[in-house]
Structure formats: structure tokens, C-alpha cells
C-alpha positions as CSV (number, residue, x, y, z in Angstrom):
1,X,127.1,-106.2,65.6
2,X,129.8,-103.8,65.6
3,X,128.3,-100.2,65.8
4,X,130.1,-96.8,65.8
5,X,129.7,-94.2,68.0
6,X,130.4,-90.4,67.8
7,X,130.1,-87.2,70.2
8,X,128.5,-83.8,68.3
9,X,129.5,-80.9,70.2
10,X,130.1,-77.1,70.3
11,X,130.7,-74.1,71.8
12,X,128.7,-75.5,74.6
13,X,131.4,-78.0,75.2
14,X,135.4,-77.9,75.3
15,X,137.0,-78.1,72.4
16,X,138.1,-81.3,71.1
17,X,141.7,-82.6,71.5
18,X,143.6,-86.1,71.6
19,X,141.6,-87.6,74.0
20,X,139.0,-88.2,72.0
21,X,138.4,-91.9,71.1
22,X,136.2,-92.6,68.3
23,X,136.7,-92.3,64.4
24,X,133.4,-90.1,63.8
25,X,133.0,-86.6,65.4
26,X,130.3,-84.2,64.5
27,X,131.2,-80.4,65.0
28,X,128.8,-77.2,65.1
29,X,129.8,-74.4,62.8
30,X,126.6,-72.2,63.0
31,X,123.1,-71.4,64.4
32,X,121.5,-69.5,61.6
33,X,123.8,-66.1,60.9
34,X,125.8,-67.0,64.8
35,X,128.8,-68.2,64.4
36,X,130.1,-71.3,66.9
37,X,133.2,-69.7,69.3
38,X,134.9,-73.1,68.8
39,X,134.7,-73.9,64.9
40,X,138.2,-72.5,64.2
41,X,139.7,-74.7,66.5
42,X,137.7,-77.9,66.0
43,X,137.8,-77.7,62.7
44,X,141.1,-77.1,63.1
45,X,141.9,-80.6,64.7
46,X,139.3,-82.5,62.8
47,X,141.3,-81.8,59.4
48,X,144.6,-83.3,61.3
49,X,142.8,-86.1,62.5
50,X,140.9,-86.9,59.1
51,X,144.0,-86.3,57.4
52,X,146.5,-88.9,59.8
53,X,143.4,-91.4,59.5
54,X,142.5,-90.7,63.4
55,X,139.1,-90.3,61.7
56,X,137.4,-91.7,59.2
57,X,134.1,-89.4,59.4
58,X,133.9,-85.7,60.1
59,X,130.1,-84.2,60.0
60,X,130.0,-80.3,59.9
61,X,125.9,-79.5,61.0
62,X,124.2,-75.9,61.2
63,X,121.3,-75.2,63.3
64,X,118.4,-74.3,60.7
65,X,116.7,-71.1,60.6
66,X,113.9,-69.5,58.1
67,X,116.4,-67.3,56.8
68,X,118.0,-70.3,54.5
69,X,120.3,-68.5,52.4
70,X,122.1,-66.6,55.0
71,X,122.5,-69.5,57.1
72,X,123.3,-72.1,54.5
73,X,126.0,-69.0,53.3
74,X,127.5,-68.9,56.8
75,X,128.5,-72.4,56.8
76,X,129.7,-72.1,53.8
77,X,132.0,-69.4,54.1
78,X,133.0,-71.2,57.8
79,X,134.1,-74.0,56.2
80,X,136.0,-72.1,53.7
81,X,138.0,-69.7,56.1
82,X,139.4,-72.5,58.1
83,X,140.8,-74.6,55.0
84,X,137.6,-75.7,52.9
85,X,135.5,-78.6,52.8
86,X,137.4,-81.5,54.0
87,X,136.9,-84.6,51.5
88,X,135.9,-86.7,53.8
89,X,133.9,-84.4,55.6
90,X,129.8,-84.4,55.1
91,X,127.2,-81.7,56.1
92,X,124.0,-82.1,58.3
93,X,121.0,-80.0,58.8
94,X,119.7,-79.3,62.7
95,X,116.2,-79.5,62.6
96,X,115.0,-78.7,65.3
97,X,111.6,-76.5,66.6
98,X,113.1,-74.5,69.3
99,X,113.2,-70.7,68.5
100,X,111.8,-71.5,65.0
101,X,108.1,-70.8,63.0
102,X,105.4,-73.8,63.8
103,X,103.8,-75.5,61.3
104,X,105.5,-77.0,57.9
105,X,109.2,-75.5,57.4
106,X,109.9,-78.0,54.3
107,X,110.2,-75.0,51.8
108,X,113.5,-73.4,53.7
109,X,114.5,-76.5,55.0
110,X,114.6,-78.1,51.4
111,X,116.1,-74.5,49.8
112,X,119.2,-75.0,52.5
113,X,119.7,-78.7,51.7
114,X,120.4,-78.0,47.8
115,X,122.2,-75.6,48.6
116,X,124.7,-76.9,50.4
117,X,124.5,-79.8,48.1
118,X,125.1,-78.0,45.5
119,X,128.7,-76.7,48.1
120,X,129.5,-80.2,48.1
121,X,128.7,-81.9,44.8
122,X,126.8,-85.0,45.3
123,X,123.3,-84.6,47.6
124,X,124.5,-87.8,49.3
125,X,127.1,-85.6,51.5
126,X,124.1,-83.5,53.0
127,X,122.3,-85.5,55.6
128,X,119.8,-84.4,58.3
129,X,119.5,-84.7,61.8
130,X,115.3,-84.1,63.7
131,X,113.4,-86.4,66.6
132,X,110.7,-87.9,65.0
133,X,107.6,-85.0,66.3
134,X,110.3,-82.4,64.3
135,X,110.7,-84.9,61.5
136,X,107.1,-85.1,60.8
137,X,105.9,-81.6,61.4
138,X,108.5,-79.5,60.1
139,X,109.8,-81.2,57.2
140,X,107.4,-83.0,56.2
141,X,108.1,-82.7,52.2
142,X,111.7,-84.5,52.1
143,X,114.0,-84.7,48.9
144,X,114.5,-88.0,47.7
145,X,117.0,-90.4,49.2
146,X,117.4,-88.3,52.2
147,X,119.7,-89.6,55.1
148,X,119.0,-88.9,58.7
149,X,120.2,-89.2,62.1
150,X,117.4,-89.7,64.4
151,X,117.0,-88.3,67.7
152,X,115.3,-90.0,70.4
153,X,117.0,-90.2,74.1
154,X,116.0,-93.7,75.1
155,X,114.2,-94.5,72.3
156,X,115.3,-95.1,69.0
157,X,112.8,-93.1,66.5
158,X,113.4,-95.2,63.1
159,X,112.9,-92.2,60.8
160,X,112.3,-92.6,57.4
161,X,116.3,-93.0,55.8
162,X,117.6,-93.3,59.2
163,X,121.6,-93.9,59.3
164,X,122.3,-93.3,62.9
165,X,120.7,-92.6,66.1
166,X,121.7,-90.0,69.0
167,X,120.5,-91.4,72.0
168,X,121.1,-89.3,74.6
169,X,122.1,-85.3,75.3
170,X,124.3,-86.9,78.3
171,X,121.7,-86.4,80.3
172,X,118.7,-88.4,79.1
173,X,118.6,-91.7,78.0
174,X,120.8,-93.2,80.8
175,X,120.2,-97.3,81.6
176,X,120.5,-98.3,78.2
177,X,124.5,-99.1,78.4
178,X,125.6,-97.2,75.7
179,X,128.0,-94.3,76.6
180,X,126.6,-91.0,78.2
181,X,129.6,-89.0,77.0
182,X,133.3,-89.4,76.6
183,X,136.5,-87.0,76.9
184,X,137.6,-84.5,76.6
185,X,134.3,-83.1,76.8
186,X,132.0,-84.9,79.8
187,X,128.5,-86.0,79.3
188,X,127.3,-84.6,76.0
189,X,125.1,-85.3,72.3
190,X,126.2,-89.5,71.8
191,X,125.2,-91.0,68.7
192,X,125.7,-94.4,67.2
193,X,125.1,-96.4,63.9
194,X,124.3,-100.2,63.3
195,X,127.6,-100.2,61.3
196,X,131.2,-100.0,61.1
197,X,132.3,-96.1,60.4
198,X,133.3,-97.1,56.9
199,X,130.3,-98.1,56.2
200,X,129.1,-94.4,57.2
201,X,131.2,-93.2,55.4
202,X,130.3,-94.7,52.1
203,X,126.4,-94.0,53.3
204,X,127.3,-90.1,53.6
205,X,129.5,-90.1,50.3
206,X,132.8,-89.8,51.7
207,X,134.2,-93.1,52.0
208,X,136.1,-95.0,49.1
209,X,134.1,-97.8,48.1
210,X,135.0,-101.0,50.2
211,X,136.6,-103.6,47.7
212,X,134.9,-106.8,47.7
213,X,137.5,-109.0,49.9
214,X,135.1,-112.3,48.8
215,X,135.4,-111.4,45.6
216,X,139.1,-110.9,45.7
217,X,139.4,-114.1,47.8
218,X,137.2,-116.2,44.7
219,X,139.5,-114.9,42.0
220,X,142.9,-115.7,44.0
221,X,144.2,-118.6,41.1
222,X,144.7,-120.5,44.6
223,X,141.5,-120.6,45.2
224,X,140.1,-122.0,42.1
225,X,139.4,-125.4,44.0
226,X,135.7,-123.0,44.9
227,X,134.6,-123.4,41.3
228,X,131.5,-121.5,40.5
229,X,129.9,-119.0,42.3
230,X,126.3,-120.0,43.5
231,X,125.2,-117.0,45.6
232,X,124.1,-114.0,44.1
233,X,126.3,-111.1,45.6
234,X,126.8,-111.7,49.2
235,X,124.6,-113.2,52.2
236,X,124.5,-111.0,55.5
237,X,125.2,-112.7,58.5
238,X,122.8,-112.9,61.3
239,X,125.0,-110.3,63.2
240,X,125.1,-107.7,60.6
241,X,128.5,-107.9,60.2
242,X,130.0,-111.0,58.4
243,X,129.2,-112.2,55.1
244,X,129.3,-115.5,53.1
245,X,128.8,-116.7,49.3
246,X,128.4,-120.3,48.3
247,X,130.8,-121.5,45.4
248,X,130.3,-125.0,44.1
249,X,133.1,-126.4,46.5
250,X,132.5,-124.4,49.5
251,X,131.7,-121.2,51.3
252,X,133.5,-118.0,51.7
253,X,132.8,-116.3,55.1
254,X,134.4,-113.0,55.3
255,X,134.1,-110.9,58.8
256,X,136.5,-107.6,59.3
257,X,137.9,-109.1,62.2
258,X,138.9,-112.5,60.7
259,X,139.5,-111.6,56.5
260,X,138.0,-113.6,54.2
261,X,138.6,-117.9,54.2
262,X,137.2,-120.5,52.4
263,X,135.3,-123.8,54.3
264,X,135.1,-126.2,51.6
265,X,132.0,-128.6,52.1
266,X,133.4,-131.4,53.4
267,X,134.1,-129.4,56.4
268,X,131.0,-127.4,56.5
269,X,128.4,-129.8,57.3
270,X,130.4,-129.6,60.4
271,X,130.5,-126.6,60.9
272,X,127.1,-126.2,59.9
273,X,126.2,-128.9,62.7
274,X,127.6,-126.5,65.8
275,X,125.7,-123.4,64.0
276,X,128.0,-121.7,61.5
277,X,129.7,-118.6,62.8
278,X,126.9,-117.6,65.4
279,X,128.2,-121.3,67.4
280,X,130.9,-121.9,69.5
281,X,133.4,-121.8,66.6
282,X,132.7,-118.4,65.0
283,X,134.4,-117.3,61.9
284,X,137.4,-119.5,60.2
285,X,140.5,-117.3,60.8
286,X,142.7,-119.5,58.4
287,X,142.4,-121.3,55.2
288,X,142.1,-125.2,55.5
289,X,144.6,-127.8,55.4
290,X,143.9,-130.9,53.4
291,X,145.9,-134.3,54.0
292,X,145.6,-137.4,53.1
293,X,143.7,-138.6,56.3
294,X,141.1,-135.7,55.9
295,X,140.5,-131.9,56.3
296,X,141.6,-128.9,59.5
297,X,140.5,-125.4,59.7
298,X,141.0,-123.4,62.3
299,X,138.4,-121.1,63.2
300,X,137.8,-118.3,66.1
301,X,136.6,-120.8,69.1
302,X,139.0,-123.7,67.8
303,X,140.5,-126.1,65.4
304,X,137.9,-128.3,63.4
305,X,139.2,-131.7,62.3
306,X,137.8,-134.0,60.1
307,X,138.7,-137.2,59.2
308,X,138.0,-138.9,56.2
309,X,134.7,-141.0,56.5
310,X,133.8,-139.3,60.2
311,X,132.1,-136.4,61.6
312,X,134.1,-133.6,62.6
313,X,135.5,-132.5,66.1
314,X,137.0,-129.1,66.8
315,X,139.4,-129.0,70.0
316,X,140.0,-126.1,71.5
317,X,141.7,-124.5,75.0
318,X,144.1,-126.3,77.6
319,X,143.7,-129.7,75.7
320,X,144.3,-128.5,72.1
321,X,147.1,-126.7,73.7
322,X,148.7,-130.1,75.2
323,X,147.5,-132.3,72.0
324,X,149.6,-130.2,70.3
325,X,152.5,-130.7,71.6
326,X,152.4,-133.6,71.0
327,X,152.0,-133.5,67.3
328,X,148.4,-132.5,66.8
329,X,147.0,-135.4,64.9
330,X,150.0,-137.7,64.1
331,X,150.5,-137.6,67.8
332,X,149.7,-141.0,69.6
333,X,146.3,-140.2,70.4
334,X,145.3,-139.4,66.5
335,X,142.1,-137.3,65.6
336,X,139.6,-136.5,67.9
337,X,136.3,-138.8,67.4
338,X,134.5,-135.7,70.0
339,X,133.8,-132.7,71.8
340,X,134.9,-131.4,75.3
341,X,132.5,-132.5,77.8
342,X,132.6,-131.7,81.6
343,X,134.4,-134.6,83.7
344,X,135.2,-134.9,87.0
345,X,135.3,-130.6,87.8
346,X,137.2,-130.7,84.7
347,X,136.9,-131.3,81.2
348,X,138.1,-134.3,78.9
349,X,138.2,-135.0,75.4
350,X,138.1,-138.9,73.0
351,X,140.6,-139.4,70.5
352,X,141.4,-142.3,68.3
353,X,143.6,-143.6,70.8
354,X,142.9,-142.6,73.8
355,X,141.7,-139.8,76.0
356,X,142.9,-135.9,77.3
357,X,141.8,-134.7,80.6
358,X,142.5,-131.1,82.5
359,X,141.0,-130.1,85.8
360,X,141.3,-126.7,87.1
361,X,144.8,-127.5,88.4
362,X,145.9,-126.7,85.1
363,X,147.0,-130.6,84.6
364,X,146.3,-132.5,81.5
365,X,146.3,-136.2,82.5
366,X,146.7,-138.4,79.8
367,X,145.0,-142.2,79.4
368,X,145.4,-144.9,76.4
């Protein structure tokens, strides 16, 4: 799965600059009525960044405090001084205990979430941000839909709307491989989300909705070999990332590394036999070729051949590379009839007509 990551800093760190290297920054603007020293020029750079596509997700948060209106007015009239809400910019609510009432703080926590809200237009801009003990005690009356970053350094709290999860203060939460920080500003507050940073951004209402690249693929006039569609929108891959419909033909897989390419059945039973896109030949990366002898795809971990009549064989590395060059399969060796198999400190590979071998040497030695 391919998960974003993000840095939320302020005052407490330096300010932001070029060497930052993700898509998604969170910035500070206020702790109740205080007003964060570096706003103006984080903001500042967040706007340019947003605007040249640097970024694809900015998230403006505020520290909560009883008096709602005053704090949820100071953001406001932040934001507004240094250019106005950004549209692809959402707000999140700091929850947090520390210099705050005990017991349930729903009523000002909720007053402060429609109102900035109602700042932003659409409720789905306004997300929050608590570790699970906070969560639970403070606001425990939610409004509906709610999205929330969860806090947990180490452990991941799975709160109730969860998007994202910040799993360490750059400090805490070390041995789990993630990042502990990143420039310009050292160890500091990482977070991360099971999902690309589009895909955030559509969650927090600020990214264009995605157009549906299976969909377009399906209704390409070239493509109307699928026939009818037979999946109900789209099936997730196991990885969280990919996707895949079934037409009457075949099977669109789409992955964002790889577009989206059609297997037509008789090659997936194949490809179905060396486990889809989770096996050694991942995603297809090109449309198939059909010929009079049978069908080729090529895919992420090779080229899968079938021949008409036969199973199908994908070759792959130093021996695709030399089979090749020779002319693929109207070479003198013709299709393969298997797989690479260890030989000899090496590897070799069957064809119709004969047989490919490499050893680390880097020499292909040919046999008929």
C-alpha cells in the first residue's frame, strides 16, 4: 500500500521552506486567542506550494480552548489576513486536555466545529485531530460523519472516522520504521494515511473527484472486445491500492503506477495461476497483443506469452533480454513452453525449440 505522510508544525519548529518533501503539510495558526509567530510565513509558502501543485493537501489546525468563538474567530481572521482560505486547504480541530477543563468538552468543541464549517462551506473540510483517552472523554458527543486524525505514538488508536494517524512527536514512537521527522525542521509531529494524498484530499473535501480511469478504459471504442461489465463498481485489490472489474471478455486492472489495461481471459487463467498482481508478475503495464499463434502481455515482473492450445509462460530478466533479440517468439527457439528455474548457479529457461541459459557471468548460452 502506498501511504502518505505529512509533518504538522509551528512556532515550535522552523519554518517551512523548499526542503520539505511530501505533498501534505499541516500548519498551526492558533492556540485559543494566541497567535502562532510562524503563520504569516508558512502560510505564506503553503499557498505557493498548493498553488504550483508542490502540494496537494494543506491542513490549517487551532488548539481548542473553552472560549470557542474567540478561538474559532482568530483562525478565521488568520487565514483571512494572509490571503484567505486556500481551496485546497481544510481545517482541523486540536483536541487535546492539556491546559483545558476535565470532564465532557463536546458542547464548545462541537460550537467551534460549525463554525468553522460554516467558514468553509461543506462540514467535510473541518476534520479533528485527539488520542483516543481525549477522544473519548472530551468529545464524546461528535457531529455526524466526523473525520479524525488519530494520535497514538506507537500505537495506532483506530478512532471512530479515523483518516490518518500521527505516530510520533519525533520523539516517541521510534522502531516502527516510519520517519521520525524530516527537513527542514528535524524530528517533529509525523503523520501518515493508508492512502495516496488524493485520496485525502477528496476525504477532507478539497480534492477534485478522481475520474474513473476503468471506466474510461471500458468505454474506449477500442476496447469494445470487453463486452459487458460484470462487476459492480470496482474490486479493491489486496494492497489497497489497485483495482479490477470483470467485463465479459476480460478484466481491467488499474493501479496508479501502471494506468489502467485490459487481460482478456485467455490470458488470465494464467495470470490467475502465478497469483494475479500480488505474484511475481504484478500489474499489466501494457495492453495485449493478439496474433495468430496466440496472446502477449506484458506486465510489471515480465512478458506473459500464450500460445494457442498451451499454458502460459512469462519470461523475464537476462533471458527475455537475449530472446529478444533474437526475435521474441518468431525467433528460432519459438514460445516458451516454461518458467525460469535455477540451473547450474544460474538460471535456464524451455522453449519450443530449444533452451536459454545465463550464469552469473552475464552469458546466455544457447542449446537446440
Amino acid at each position: 500500500m502506498t501511504d502518505c505522510f505529512w509533518a504538522d508544525v509551528s512556532e515550535f519548529q522552523v519554518p517551512v521552506n523548499d526542503a520539505y518533501p511530501y505533498d501534505v503539510l499541516a500548519i498551526r495558526t492558533n492556540d485559543g486567542t494566541y497567535r502562532d509567530h510562524n503563520f504569516a510565513q508558512n502560510y505564506r509558502w503553503m499557498r505557493a506550494a498548493l498553488d504550483s501543485g508542490r502540494l496537494k493537501v494543506g491542513i490549517i489546525y487551532a488548539y481548542l480552548r473553552p472560549n470557542w468563538s474567540d478561538t474559532a474567530n482568530t483562525m478565521i481572521d488568520m487565514i483571512n489576513s494572509n490571503g484567505g482560505l486556500h481551496p485546497k486547504v481544510a481545517l482541523m480541530l486540536d483536541v487535546e486536555s492539556g491546559g483545558n477543563p476535565g470532564g465532557d468538552g463536546s458542547d464548545w468543541i462541537n460550537r467551534t466545529y460549525w463554525a468553522l464549517a460554516d467558514y468553509t462551506g461543506d462540514p467535510k473540510r473541518v476534520c479533528g485531530y485527539a488520542n483516543a483517552g481525549d477522544f473519548n472523554s472530551m468529545w464524546r458527543t461528535r457531529p455526524d460523519g466526523l473525520r479524525m486524525i488519530g494520535a497514538g505514538y506507537g500505537t495506532n488508536p483506530s478512532l471512530v472516522g479515523q483518516l490518518g494517524h500521527q505516530y510520533t512527536d519525533g520523539i516517541y514512537g521510534a522502531g516502527q520504521g516510519l520517519p521520525m521527522g524530516c527537513a527542514p525542521f528535524g524530528p517533529c509531529d509525523m503523520n501518515t494515511a493508508p492512502m495516496s494524498s488524493d485520496e485525502l484530499a477528496l476525504a477532507l473535501g478539497i480534492g477534485a473527484p478522481v475520474v474513473n480511469q476503468i471506466d474510461a478504459y471500458a468505454a474506449n471504442q477500442a476496447n469494445a472486445w470487453l463486452g459487458n461489465r460484470l462487476t459492480r463498481g470496482e474490486q479493491v485489490c489486496p494492497d489497497g491500492v489497485g483495482r479490477f472489474t470483470q467485463f465479459d471478455n476480460g478484466y481491467v486492472y488499474w493501479h496508479p503506477s501502471t494506468g489502467a489495461h485490459a487481460i482478456p481471459n485467455t490470458l488470465f487463467e494464467s495470470y490467475a495461476g502465478y497469483g494475479w498482481e500480488a505474484g511475481a508478475l504484478g500489474y499489466p503495464t501494457l495492453d495485449y497483443t493478439h496474433t495468430a499463434d496466440g496472446d502477449i502481455q506484458a506486465f510489471q515482473g515480465g512478458v506473459l506469452y500464450r500460445k494457442n492450445g498451451s499454458a502460459g509462460s512469462y519470461v523475464h530478466g537476462v533471458i527475455y533480454d537475449r530472446w529478444s533479440s533474437l526475435g521474441w517468439e518468431k525467433s528460432p527457439y519459438g514460445w516458451p513452453t516454461g518458467l525460469e528455474v535455477d540451473y547450474d548457479g544460474g538460471k535456464m529457461q524451455t522453449f519450443e525449440n530449444g533452451t536459454l541459459y545465463w550464469n552469473p557471468t552475464g552469458v546466455v548460452g544457447l542449446a537446440k
